[in-house]
N, C-alpha and C positions, 0 to 999 in steps of 0.2 A: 787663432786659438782652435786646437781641435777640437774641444769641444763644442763650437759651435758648428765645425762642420759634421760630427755625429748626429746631433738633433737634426738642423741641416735633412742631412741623409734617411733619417728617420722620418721626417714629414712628409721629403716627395715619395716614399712610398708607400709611407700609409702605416707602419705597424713601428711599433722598439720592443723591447722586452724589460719589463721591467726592473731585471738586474742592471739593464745598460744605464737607463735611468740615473739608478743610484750610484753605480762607479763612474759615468759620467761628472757627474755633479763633485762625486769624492775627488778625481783627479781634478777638476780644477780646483777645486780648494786646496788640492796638492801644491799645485801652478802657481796659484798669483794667490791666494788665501779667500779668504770670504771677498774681498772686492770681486776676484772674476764670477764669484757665483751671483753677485749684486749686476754685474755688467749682462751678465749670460741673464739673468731676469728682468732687466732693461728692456736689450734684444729681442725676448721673448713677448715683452708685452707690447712693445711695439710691432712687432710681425705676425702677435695674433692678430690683433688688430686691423691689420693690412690682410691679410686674409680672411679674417672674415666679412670684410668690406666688398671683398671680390667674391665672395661666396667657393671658398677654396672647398674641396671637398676634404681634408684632411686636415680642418680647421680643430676642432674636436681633440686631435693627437697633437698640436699647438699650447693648445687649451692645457694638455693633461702637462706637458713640459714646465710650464709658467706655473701650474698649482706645482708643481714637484720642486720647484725650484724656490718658491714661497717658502713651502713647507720643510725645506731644507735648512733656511736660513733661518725661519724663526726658531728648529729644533737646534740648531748651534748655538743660538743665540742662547735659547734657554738654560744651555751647558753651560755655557761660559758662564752665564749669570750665578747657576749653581755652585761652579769652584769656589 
């Protein structure tokens, strides 16, 4: 999934920008619909985890992924509920 290797890419060096964030997240709900955003926030909670267990230094830019990615799905969520 690319978008796993954008984040990926975005933690071993330390920064994203926060447009990437959001069209990130958009294209895979392009992809595979809200499931790969459910997988990608799996992923994500599993490898902060993993990293901050190892005391990763770019544990923190993990962290922001997993809340962005929360906060993506309950904000869908909430749409859908409104239609």
């Amino acid at each position: 999934m690319r978008a796993l290797d954008i984040i990926a890419e975005s933690i071993r060096v330390g920064f994203v920008h926060p447009t990437t964030v959001k069209n990130t997240l958009i294209e895979a709900e392009n992809e595979g619909g809200l499931s790969a955003v459910r997988r990608i926030e799996r992923q994500l909670s599993l490898g902060t985890n993993a990293l901050r267990e190892r005391q990763h230094p770019h544990t923190a830019l993990a962290q922001t992924w997993l809340s962005a990615s929360r906060a993506y799905l309950i904000t869908q969520a909430e749409r859908k509920h409104a239609v």
